[in-house]
Kinemage of the C-alpha trace (Angstrom):
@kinemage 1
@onewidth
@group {chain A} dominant
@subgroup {mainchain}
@vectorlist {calphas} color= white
{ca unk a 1} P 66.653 33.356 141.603
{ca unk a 2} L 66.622 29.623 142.711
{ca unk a 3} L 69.034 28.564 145.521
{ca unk a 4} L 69.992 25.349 146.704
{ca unk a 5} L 69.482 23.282 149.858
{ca unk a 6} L 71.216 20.047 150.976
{ca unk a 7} L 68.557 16.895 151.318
{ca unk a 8} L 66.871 17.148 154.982
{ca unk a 9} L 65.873 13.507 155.743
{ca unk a 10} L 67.637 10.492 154.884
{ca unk a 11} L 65.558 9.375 152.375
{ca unk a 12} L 66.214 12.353 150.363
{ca unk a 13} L 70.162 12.066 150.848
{ca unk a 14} L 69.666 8.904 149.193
{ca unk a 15} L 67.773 10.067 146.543
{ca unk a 16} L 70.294 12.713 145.740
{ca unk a 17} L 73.337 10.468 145.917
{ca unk a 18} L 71.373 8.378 143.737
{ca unk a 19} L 70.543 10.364 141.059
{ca unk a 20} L 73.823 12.276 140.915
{ca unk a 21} L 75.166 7.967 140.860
{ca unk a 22} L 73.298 6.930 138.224
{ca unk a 23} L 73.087 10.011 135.832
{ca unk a 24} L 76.935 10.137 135.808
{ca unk a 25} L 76.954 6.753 133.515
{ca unk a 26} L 75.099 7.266 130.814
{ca unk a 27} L 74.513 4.195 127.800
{ca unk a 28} L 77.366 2.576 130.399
{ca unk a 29} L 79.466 5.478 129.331
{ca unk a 30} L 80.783 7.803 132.242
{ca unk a 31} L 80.040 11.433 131.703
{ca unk a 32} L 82.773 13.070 133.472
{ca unk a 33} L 79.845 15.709 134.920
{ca unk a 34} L 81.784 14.461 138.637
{ca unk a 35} L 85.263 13.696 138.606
{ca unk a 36} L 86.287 10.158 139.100
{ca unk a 37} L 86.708 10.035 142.683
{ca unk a 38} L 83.835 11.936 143.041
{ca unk a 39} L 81.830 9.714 141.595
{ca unk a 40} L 83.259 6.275 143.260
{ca unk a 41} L 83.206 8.211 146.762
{ca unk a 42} L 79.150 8.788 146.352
{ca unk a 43} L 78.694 4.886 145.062
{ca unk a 44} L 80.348 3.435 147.454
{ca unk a 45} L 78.997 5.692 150.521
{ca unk a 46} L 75.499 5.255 148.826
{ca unk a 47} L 75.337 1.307 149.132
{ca unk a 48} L 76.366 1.715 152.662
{ca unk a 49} L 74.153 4.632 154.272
{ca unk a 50} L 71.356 2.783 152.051
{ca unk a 51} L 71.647 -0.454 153.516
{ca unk a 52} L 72.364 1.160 157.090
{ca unk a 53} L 68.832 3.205 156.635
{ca unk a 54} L 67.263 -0.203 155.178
{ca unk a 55} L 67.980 -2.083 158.576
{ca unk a 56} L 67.422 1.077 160.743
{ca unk a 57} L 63.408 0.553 159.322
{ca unk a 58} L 63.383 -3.209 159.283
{ca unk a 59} L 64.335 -3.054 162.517
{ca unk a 60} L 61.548 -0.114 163.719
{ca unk a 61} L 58.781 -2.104 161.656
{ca unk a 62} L 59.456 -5.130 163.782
{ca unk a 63} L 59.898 -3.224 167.024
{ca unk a 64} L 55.997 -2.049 166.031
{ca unk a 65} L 54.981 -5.338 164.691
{ca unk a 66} L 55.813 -6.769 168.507
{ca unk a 67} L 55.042 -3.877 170.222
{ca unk a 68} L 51.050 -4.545 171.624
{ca unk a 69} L 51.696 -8.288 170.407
{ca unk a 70} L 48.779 -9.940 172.150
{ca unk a 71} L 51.321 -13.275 172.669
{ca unk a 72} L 53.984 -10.900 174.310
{ca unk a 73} L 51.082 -9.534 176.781
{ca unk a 74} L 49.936 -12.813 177.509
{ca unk a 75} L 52.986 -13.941 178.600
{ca unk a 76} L 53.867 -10.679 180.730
{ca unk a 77} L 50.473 -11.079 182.191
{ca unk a 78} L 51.002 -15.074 182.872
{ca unk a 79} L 54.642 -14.601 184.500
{ca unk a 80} L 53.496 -11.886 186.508
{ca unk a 81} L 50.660 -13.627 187.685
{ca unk a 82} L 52.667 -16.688 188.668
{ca unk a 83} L 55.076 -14.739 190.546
{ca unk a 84} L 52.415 -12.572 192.466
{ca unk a 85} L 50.505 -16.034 193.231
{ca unk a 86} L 54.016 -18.133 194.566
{ca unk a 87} L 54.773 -14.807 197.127
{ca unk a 88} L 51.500 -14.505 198.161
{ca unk a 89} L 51.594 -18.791 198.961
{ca unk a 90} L 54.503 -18.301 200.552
{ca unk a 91} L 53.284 -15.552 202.964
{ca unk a 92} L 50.390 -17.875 203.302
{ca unk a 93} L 52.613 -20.938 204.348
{ca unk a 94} L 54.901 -18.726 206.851
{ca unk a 95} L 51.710 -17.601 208.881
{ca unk a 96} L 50.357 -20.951 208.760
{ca unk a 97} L 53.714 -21.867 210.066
{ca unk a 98} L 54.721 -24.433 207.320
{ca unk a 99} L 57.818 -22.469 206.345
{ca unk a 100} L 59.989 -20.518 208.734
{ca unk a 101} L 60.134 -16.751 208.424
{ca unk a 102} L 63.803 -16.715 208.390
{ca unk a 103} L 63.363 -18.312 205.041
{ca unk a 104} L 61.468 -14.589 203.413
{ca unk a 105} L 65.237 -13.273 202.692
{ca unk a 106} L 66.387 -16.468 200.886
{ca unk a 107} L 63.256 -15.229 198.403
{ca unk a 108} L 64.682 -11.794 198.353
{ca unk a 109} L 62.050 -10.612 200.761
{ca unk a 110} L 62.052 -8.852 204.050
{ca unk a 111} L 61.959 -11.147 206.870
{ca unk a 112} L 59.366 -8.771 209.309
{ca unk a 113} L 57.372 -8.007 206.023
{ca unk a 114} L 54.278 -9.924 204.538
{ca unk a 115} L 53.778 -7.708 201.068
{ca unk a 116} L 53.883 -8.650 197.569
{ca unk a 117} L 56.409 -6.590 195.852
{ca unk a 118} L 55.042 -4.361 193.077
{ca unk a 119} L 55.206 -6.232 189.630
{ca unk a 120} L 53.886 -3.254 187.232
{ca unk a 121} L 56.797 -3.417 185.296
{ca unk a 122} L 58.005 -6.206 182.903
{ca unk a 123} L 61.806 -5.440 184.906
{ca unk a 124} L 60.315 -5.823 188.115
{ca unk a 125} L 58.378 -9.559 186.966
{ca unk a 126} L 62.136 -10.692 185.997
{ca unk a 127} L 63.322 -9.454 188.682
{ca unk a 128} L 61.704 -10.921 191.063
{ca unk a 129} L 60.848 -14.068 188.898
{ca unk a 130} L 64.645 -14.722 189.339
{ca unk a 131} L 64.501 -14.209 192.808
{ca unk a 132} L 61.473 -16.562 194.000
{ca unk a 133} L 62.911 -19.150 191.382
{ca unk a 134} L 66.357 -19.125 193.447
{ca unk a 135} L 65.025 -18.943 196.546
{ca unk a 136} L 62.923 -21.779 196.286
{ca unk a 137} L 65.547 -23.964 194.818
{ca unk a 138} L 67.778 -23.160 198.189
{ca unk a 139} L 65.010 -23.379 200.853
{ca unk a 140} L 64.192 -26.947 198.865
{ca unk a 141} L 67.749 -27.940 198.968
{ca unk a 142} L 67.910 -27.733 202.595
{ca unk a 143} L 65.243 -30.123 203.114
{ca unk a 144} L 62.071 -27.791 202.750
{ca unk a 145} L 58.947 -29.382 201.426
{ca unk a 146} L 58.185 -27.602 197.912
{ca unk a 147} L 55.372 -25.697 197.768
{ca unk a 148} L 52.267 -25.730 195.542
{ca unk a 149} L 49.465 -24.248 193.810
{ca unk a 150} L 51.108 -22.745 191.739
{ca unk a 151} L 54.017 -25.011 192.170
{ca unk a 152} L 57.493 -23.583 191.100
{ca unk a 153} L 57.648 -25.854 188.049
{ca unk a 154} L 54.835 -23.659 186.624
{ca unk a 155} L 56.109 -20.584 187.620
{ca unk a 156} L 59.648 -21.462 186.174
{ca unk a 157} L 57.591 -22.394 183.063
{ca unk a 158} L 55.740 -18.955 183.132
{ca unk a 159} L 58.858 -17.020 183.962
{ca unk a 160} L 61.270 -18.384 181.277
{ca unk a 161} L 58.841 -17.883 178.356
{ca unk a 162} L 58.032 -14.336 178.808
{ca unk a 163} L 62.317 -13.916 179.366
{ca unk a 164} L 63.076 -15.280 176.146
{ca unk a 165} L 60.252 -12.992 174.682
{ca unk a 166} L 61.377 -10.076 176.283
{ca unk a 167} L 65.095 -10.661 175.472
{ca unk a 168} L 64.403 -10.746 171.717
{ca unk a 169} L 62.372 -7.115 172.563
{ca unk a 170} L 65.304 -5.668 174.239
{ca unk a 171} L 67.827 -7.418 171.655
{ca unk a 172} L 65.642 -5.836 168.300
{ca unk a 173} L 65.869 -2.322 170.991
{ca unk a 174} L 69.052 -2.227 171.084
{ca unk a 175} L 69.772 -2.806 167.210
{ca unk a 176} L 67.552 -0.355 166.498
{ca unk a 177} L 69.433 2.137 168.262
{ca unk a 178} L 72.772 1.032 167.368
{ca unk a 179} L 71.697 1.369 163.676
{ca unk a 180} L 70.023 4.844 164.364
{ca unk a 181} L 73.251 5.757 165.803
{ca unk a 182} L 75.805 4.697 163.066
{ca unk a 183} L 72.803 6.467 160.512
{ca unk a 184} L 73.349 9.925 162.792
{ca unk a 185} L 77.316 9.252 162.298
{ca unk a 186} L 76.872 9.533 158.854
{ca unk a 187} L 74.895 11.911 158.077
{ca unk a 188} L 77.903 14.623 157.860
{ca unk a 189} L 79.806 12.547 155.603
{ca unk a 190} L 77.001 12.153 153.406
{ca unk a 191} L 76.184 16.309 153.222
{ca unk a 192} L 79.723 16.904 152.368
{ca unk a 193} L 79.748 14.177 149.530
{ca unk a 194} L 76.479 15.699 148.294
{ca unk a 195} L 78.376 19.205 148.154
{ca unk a 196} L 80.973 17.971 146.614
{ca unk a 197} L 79.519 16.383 143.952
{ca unk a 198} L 77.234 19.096 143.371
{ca unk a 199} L 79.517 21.947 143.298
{ca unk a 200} L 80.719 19.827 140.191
{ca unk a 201} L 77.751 19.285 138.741
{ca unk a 202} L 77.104 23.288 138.655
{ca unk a 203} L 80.466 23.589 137.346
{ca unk a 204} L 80.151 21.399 134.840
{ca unk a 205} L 76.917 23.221 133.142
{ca unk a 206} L 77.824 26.213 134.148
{ca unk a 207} L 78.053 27.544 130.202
{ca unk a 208} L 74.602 27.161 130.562
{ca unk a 209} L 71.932 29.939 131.723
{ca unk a 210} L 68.683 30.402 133.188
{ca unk a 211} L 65.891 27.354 133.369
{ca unk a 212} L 68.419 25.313 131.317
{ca unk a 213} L 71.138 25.040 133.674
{ca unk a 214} L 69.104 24.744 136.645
{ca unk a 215} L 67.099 21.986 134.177
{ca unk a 216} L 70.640 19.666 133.889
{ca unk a 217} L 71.705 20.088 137.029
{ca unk a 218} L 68.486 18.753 138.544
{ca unk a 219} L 68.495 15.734 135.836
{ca unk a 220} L 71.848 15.086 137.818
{ca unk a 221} L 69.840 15.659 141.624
{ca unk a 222} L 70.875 18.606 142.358
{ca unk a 223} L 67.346 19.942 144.659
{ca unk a 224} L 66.836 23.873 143.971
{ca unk a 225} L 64.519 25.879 145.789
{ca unk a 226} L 62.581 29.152 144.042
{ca unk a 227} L 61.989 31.966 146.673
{ca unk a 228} L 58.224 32.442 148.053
{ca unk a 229} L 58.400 35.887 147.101
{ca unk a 230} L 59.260 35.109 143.502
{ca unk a 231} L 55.560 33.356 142.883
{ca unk a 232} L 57.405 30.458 142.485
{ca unk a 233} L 56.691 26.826 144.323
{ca unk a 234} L 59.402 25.327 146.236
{ca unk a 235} L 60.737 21.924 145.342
{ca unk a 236} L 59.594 18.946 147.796
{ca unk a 237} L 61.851 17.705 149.949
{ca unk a 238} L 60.889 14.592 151.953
């Protein structure tokens, strides 16, 4: 005896909203298989978890499209090697004695401390890109000579380009997630429609038996499963 099984994945929701949508108007003439509010319930649900689940992919094909992007590494690796470089100078000029130590905290460094902070991570180059750009643009407004190769104009240069690249990242991030979020917030909504509607649909053939029934309500997307034990094959769900 076949049994049925509410749609697993998304895309099958939609295909079984869909179907039980567009079989219910037949020759543009309704076929009262749902009920009326049954039937403008699933449409209107439909368009929206279908357009939720179109921008919830749009949104993970770009995140892939960027991710590895040999422009985004080059400007990670650029930034970060412009920030290294300018703390490294600047440790440089304070043992050479061309800036004063007390200056180091002004950069966000330790005063006692020559090291380069670690830059592995793209936080970390902002970070500290911030910090060095700041610091500079105090110790120079105080009367300190400016210091170069790399000179902070090229850093700043460095810096800003790979934060406007990784802002967009983090901006097409977080819309991904908000859309994968309002997708999981409607996922019980969307089983109980699917119920609904196809607790009609059996209704409505129930004077049928056998392979004929289970034949019209499937025209109408209703998914039904045969048991292994019954040599049957199960219906795909994906």
């Amino acid at each position: 005896m076949p049994y049925r099984r509410l749609p697993k994945t998304d895309q099958a929701r939609i295909r079984a909203l869909r179907t039980a949508v567009e079989s219910s108007v037949q020759n543009g003439v309704f076929t009262n298989v749902l009920s009326h509010n049954t039937y403008y319930k699933a449409k209107t649900f439909l368009e929206k978890f279908s357009r939720e689940v179109t921008v919830y992919k749009r949104c993970v094909a770009e995140q892939s499209a960027k991710r590895g992007n040999d422009k985004y590494e080059a400007a990670l690796k650029h930034a970060r090697m412009y920030v290294s470089h300018f703390i490294q100078v600047l440790s440089m000029s304070i043992m050479r004695g061309e800036v004063a130590r007390s200056k180091r905290p002004y950069y966000g460094l330790p005063q006692d401390e020559d090291t380069t902070p670690n830059l592995f991570s793209e936080t970390a180059v902002l970070e500290w890109g911030a910090k060095i750009i700041e610091g500079e643009k105090r110790r120079q407004s105080e009367g300190g000579v400016p210091i170069y190769n790399p000179t902070m104009g090229r850093v700043s240069v460095a810096y800003e380009i790979f934060k406007e690249m990784y802002e967009r990242q983090h901006s097409l991030q977080q819309r991904t997630a908000e859309s994968l979020r309002n997708i999981s917030d409607m996922r019980f909504e969307c089983d109980e429609i699917i119920f609904e509607a196809w607790g009609e649909i059996e209704k409505a053939f129930s004077s049928l038996t056998g392979e004929s029934r289970i034949k019209r309500c499937a025209e109408y997307g209703v998914i039904y499963y045969y048991r292994a034990d019954r040599g049957k094959k199960n219906v795909a769900d994906d």
